[in-house]
N, C-alpha and C positions, 0 to 999 in steps of 0.2 A: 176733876174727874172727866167731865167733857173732852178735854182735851187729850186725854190720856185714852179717852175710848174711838176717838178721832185718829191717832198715829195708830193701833191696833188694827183699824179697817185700811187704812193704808198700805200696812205690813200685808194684812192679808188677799187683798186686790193684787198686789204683786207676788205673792206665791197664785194666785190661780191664772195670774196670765204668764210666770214663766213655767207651768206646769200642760201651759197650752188647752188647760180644761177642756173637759171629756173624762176624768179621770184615773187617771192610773200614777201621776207621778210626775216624775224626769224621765226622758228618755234619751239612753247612750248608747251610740253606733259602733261594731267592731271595726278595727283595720284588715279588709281582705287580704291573704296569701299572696305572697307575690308570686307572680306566674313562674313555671319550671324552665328553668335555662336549658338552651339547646346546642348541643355540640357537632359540629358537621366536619370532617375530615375530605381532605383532598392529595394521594389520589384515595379515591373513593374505595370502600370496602370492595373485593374483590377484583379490583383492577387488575392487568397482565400485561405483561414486557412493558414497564413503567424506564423510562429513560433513568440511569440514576445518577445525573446530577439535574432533576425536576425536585422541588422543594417540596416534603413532607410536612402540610400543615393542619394544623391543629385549630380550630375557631369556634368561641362560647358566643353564642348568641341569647341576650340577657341574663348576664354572669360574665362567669369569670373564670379561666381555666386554670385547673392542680391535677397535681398526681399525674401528669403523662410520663409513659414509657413505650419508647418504639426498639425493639430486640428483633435481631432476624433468628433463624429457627435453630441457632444454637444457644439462644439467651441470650448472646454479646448484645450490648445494650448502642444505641445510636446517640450522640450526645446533640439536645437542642436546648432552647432556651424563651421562655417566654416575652413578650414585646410589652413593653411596660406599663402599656394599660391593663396586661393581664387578661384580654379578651385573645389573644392566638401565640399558638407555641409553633417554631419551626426549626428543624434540624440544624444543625451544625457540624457533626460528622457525617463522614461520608457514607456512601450506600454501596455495596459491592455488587457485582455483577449476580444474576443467576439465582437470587437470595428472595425467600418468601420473608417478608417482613410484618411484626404484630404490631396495633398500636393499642393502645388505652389509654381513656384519660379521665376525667369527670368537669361538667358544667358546671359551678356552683351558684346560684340564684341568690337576691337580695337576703332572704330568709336562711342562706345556709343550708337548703336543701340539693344536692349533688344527682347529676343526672350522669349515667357511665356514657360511653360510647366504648365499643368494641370493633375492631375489622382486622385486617390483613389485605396484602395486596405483596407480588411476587413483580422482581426486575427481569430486564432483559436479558437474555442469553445469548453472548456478541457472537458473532461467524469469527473476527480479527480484531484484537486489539492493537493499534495503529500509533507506533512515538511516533510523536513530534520534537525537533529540537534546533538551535539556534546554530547556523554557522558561526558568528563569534564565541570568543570567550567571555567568562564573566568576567569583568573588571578589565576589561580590555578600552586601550585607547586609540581612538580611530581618528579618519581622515573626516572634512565637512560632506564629503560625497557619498559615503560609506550608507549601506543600505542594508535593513535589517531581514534578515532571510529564516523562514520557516521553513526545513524540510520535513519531509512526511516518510517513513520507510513505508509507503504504500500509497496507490490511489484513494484523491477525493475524489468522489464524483461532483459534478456540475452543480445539480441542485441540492447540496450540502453545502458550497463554498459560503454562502451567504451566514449562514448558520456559526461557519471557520470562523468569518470575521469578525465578528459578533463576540467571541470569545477572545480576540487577541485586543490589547491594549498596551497602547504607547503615550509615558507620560516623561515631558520632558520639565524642565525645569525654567526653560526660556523659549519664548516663542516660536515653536518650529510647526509650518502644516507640511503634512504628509497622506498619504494612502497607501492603499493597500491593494496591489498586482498580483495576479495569477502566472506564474510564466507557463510555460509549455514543460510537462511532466520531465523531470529528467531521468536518468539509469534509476534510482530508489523510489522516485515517487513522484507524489505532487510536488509542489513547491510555492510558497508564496513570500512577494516582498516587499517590504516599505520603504519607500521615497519619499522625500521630502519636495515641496512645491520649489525652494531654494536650498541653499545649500544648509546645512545645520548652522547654527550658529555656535563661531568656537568657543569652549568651554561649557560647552552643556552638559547636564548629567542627565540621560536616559534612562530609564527602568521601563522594560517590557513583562506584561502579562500573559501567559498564552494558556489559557483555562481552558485542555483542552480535554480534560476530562472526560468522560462520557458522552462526551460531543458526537451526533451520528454524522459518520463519514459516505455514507450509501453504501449499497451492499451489504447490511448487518454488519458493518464497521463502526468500530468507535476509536475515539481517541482514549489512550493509553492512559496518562499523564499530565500535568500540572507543571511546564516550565517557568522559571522566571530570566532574566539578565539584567542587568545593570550594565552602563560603559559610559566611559567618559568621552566625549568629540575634544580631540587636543588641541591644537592651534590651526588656524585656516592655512592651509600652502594648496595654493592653486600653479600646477603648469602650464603654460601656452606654447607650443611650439606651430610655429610657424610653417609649412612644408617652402615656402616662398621666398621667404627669407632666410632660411636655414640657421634657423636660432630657435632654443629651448628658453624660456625666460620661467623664474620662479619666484614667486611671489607669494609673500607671509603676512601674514597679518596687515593684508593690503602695501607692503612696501615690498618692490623688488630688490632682492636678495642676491641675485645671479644670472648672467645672460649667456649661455655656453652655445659654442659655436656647432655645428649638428649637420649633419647629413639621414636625410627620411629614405622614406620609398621611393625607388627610381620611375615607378607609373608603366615600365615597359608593356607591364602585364598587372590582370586584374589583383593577382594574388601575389605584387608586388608595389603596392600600395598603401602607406600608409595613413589609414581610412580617417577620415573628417570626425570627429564627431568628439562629447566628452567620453572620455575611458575613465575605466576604475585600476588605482594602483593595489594588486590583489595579492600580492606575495613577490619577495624576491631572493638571490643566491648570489653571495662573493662568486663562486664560481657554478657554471651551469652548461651541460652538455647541449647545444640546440642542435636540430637537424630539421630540412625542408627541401625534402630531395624533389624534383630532381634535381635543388640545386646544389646541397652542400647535406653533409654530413655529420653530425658528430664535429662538430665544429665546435672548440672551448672556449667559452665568453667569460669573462668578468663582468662584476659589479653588475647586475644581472637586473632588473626592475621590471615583473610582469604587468601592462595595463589594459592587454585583453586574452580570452581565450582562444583568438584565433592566432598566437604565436607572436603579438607584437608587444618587445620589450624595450625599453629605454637600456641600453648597454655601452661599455667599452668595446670599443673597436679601432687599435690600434692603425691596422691594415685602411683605414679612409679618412684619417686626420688630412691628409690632402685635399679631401673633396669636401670637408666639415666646413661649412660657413658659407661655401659657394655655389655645391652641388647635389644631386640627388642620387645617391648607388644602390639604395640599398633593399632588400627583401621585403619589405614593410616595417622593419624596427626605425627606434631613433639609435644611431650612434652617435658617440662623443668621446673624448681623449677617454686615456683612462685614465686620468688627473681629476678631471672634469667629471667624469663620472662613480668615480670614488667618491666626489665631494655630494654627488646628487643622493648617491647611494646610503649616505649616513641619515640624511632627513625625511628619507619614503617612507611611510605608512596607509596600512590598508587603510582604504577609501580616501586616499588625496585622490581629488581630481585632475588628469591630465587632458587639457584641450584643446585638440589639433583641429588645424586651419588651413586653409588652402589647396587640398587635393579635393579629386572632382568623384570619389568613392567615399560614401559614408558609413559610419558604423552603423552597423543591424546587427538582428538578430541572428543572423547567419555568422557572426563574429563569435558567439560565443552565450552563455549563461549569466553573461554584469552586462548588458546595454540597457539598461535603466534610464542614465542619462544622456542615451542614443534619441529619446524620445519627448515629444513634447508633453504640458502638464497634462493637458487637453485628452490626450493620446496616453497618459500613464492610466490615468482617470479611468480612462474605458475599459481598466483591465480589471477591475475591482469588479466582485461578486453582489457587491450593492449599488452597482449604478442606479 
């Protein structure tokens, strides 16, 4: 019995100290609400002339975001999608110009309780929508000199260029550096171009971006459009013609291929010189009408190979196989048999590089819209809008 009234006091010493005596019991604590999630939107309720390729987002702050819908004011709905922590949703289709747009969404809190957000915000309303597009073709195969060109059917302004380039992306496949040139406006517009620090290396596959979407041009200008291109760099063929030696030599894939005997520019006069420098092979014609009065006319060339826009082609010229190998006659072109240039004529492609040597006039700018490779890396450099 003793002992039996001994464990009773034991038992009960331990309910009055886990009772904390004082009494009233046990005592149990709720688990407080969890706080109300917060949803903030950017652009901001009310916003105007919102740029519209600026990213419409959506952001739960302590939560988690459902139910967003952003519709501009006919209902058409905007398609986005949320980031997979489920704390921000942001659009994926696009915004159109000029368009009040709604959003809604709700926050939702540990608890399951949902906080709305509501606003609107209206885009800009262009002056001009401005294409942008690629002088090449798509799926076109170039030369290793060959330079990627943006035109514009309208003026950039200055402090937008920066902005341009920003939006344009060049991704190759094998190690190529390049930048990105502003040339001087031509008859439709701006213009901008990429060059490589060397020459491409052959067999690359290029893919360019130029997201120029809603891009602000200055002047309540934007960009139109969304290009892309693709092109393959084909095999290296470099020309060197010599004016000194009066020889073309060409060269493939680092081996020489062919040395044809040539006559350049005679030097008599400035605008009979064929100018120093690398040229671009930019197009050419079996047969082609030239004139460069005052000295000739309407004069019909074969096998025809343009490598700048100030008139100088690599052609047949029957008429100076005489003076080919030894001498200089000629307006600024390279001529060569037309045997010889037949055989040249089969392997040209836009952007081979041709690179003359020996005369004391260099290619500028004054030559034409491709003297890219007229200029050093240093000097391409400086023409970029993000120096």
């Amino acid at each position: 019995m003793v002992g039996a009234v001994r464990a009773g006091l034991v038992v009960a010493a331990a309910l009055v100290v886990a009772g904390c005596s004082g009494g009233g019991g046990l005592s149990i604590s709720a688990t407080p609400p969890a706080p109300a999630a917060k949803l903030a939107a950017a652009p901001a309720n009310g916003a105007k002339d919102v740029t519209v390729n600026t990213p419409v987002t959506l952001t739960a702050d302590g939560g988690t975001i459902k139910d967003v819908k952003l519709v501009d004011a006919t209902g058409k709905a905007v398609e986005g999608k949320p980031a997979a922590d489920g704390k921000t949703w942001t659009n994926t289709g696009k915004l159109d110009f000029g368009q009040t747009y709604t959003y809604d969404g709700n926050a939702v809190n540990a608890d399951g309780k949902a906080t709305p957000l509501h606003g609107s915000f209206t885009t800009v309303a262009p002056g001009n929508l401005v294409r942008g597009s690629f002088d090449l073709n798509d799926g076109a195969t170039v030369g290793v000199a060959a330079p990627i060109i943006v035109n514009f059917a309208g003026h950039v302004d200055e402090k937008a260029r920066a902005a341009v380039e920003k939006a344009l992306t060049v991704h190759s496949d094998q190690p190529n550096t390049g930048a990105w040139g502003w040339l001087p406006d031509g008859p439709g517009g701006s213009r901008v171009h990429y060059r490589t620090k060397e020459y491409w290396k052959a067999g690359s596959k290029i893919n360019v971006a130029a997201n120029l979407y809603g891009v602000p041009l200055g002047n309540n200008n934007y960009g139109k459009s969304d290009v892309t291109l693709d092109f393959t760099v084909g095999r290296s063929q470099i020309v060197r013609a010599d004016v000194n030696s009066h020889q073309m030599t060409v060269i493939r894939d680092g081996a020489t291929v062919a040395t044809y005997q040539a006559s350049m520019g005679s030097g008599a006069s400035q605008d009979r010189v064929t100018r120093s420098g690398t040229h671009i092979v930019t197009e050419k014609w079996q047969d082609k009408d030239m004139s460069n009065p005052p000295y000739y006319e309407h004069a019909h060339e074969r096998w025809a190979v343009r490598i700048s826009n100030n008139g100088e082609f690599i052609h047949a010229n029957p008429n100076t196989v005489g003076e080919q190998g030894n001498s200089n006659v000629t307006h600024g072109c390279i001529n060569l048999s037309t045997e010889d240039a037949q055989a040249y004529f089969g392997t040209a492609i836009f952007g081979d590089p041709v690179e003359v040597t020996g005369s004391d006039v260099a290619l500028s700018a004054a030559d034409g819209d491709l003297y890219d490779w007229a200029m050093s890396w240093e000097a391409w450099q400086g023409l970029s809008a993000q120096r």
